[in-house]
N, C-alpha and C positions, 0 to 999 in steps of 0.2 A: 683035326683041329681047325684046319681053316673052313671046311664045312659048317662046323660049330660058331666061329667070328660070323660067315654069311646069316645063318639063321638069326644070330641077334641082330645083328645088323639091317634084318629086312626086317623081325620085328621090331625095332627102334624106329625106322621108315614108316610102317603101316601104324605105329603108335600116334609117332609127332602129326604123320599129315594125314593118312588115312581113313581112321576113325574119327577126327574130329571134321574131316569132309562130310564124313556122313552123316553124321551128328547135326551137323551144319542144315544138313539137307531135309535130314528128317522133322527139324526143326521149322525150316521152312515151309514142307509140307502140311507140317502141323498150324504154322500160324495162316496159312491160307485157306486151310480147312475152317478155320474158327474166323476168319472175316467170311468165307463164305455163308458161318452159318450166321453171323452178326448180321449179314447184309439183306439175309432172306426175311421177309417182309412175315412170312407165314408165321415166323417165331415169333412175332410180337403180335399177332392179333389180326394183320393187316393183310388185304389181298394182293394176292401176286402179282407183279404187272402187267402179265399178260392176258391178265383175267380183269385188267381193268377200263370201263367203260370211256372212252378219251372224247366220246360226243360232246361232254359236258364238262364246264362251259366252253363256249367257243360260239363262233360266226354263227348266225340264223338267219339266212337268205331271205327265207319263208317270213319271219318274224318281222325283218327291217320292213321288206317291198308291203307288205301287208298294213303296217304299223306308220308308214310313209303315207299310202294314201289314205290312211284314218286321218293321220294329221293333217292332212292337205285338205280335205276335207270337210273333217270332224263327223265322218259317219262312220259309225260303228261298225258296219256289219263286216267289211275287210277283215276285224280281229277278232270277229264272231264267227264268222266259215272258217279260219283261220284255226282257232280254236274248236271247234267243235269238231273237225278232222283230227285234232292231238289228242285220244283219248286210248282208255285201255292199260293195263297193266303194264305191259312195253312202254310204254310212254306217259307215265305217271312222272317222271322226271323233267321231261320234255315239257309238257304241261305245264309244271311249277313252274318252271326258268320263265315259261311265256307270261304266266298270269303276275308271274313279280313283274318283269320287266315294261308289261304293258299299264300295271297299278300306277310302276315308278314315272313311266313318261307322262299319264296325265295325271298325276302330281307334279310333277314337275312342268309341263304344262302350263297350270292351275297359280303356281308360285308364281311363274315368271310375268302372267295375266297381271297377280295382283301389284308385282314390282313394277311393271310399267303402266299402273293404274287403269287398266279396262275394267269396264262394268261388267256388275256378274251378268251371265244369262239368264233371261226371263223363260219360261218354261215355251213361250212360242219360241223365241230362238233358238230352243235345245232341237228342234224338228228341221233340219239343215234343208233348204231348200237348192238346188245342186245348179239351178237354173239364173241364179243371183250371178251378178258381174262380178260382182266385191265376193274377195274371199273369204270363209268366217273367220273368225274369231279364234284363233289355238287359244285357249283357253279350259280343254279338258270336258267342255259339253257334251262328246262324241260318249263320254260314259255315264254320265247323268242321264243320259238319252237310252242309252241300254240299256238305263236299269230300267226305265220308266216305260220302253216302248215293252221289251221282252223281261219283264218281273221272273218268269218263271224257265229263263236260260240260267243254267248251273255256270255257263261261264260268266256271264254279267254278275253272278252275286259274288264268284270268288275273285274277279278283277277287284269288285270295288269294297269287296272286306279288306282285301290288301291295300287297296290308294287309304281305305281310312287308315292304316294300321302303319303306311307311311306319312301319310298326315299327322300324326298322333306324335310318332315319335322324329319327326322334324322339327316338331318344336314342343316340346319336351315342358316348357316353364310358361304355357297358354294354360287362358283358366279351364279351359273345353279340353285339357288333355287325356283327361279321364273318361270324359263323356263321348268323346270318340273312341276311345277304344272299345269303353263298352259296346258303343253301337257296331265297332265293327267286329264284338264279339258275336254279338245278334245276326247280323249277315253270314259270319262265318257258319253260324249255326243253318241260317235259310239254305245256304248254298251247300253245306254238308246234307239235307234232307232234300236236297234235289238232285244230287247221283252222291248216292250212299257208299258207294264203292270208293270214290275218290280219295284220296289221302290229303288233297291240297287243302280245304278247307280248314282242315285239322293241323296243318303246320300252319298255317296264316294264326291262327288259336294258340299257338306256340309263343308265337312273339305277342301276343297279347297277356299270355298268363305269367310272362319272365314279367311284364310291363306291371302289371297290375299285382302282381307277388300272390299269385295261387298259391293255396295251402297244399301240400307236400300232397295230400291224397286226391286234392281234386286234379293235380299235376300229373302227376300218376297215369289216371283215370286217361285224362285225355294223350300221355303217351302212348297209352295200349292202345288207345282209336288207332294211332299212326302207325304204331309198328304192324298193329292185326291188317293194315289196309297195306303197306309196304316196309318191311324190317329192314331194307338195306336203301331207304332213302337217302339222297345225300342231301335233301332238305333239314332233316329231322339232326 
């Protein structure tokens, strides 16, 4: 009999606290199982972190020092070597970040020229003479000058599809907003027909066909350029 009282007794013990311990537990295993699979990036579409590229954006040592003495002097060629060294599939990335960020400064550049009212450059001043006392001019000539000296450098045409294409949409309610973009639809095109491979010309084109409101297949069209050239841009 008292045998009998132990056994209920120990199962009334493993009832109240025991299995609801494990219950507890299994439950818990189970909800960490299921944030684990919330939290894994691959279930949504998205690359794993440790598969992801952390170069980008961030600090360009290369880019400022280069970019600094353009500025300092308004001569191009600093962000011409500069550029012409970032090329190739590995560095189709690399490449965009540079060709935006160097559009963006002489544009910016260019703005700040006309707020503190300096004159435009006449095509002799675009030819920087290094031998002058006087400083030039920041005023963005150092890429008028690239395009004009080296027409037929694929980085000069996709720096300056881009300054147009930030030109354009800086000011947005200019009566020339259109006619820039178009034109710097037309460069994008020069400078895509002069390294075919490249993908940047064809994302500068991007922001040109949101601008302009491409029709749905010509949209298309030029998305395949981009992905056929790189699928996993993070320009695009």
């Amino acid at each position: 009999m008292e045998f009998l009282l132990s056994l209920i007794l120990v199962g009334a013990v493993i009832g109240l606290f025991v299995v609801p311990m494990v219950r507890r537990r299994k439950a818990a295993k189970a909800a960490l199982q299921g944030m684990a699979h919330s939290n894994d990036p691959g279930n949504y579409g998205f690359v794993p972190a440790e598969q992801l590229d952390v170069r980008l954006p961030g600090p360009d040592p290369e880019l400022v020092d280069a970019l600094t003495e353009t500025q300092r002097t308004q001569d191009w060629r600093p962000v011409a070597r500069l550029l012409a060294l970032t090329d190739g599939p590995e560095e189709w990335e690399l490449r965009w970040q540079r060709v935006q960020s160097l559009a963006g400064a002489a544009a910016m550049e260019l703005r700040e020229a006309r707020a503190a009212g300096a004159p435009a450059a006449t095509d002799a001043e675009q030819h920087i003479s290094l031998t002058k006392g006087d400083a030039p001019v920041r005023d963005g000539r150092w890429l008028r000058a690239w395009r004009a000296e080296q027409p037929q450098d694929a980085g000069g045409a996709q720096v300056y599809a881009q300054f147009l294409v930030w030109q354009a949409l800086g000011e947005p309610d200019s009566a020339d907003h259109r006619i820039i973009l178009e034109e710097a639809r037309n460069v994008a095109h020069e400078a895509a027909a002069l390294a075919d491979a490249d993908p940047t010309p064809h994302i500068t084109e991007l922001f040109v066909a949101r601008a302009l409101g491409y029709r749905r297949a010509d949209f298309e069209s030029l998305w395949h350029q981009v992905v056929r050239r790189a699928p996993a841009h993070m320009g695009a």
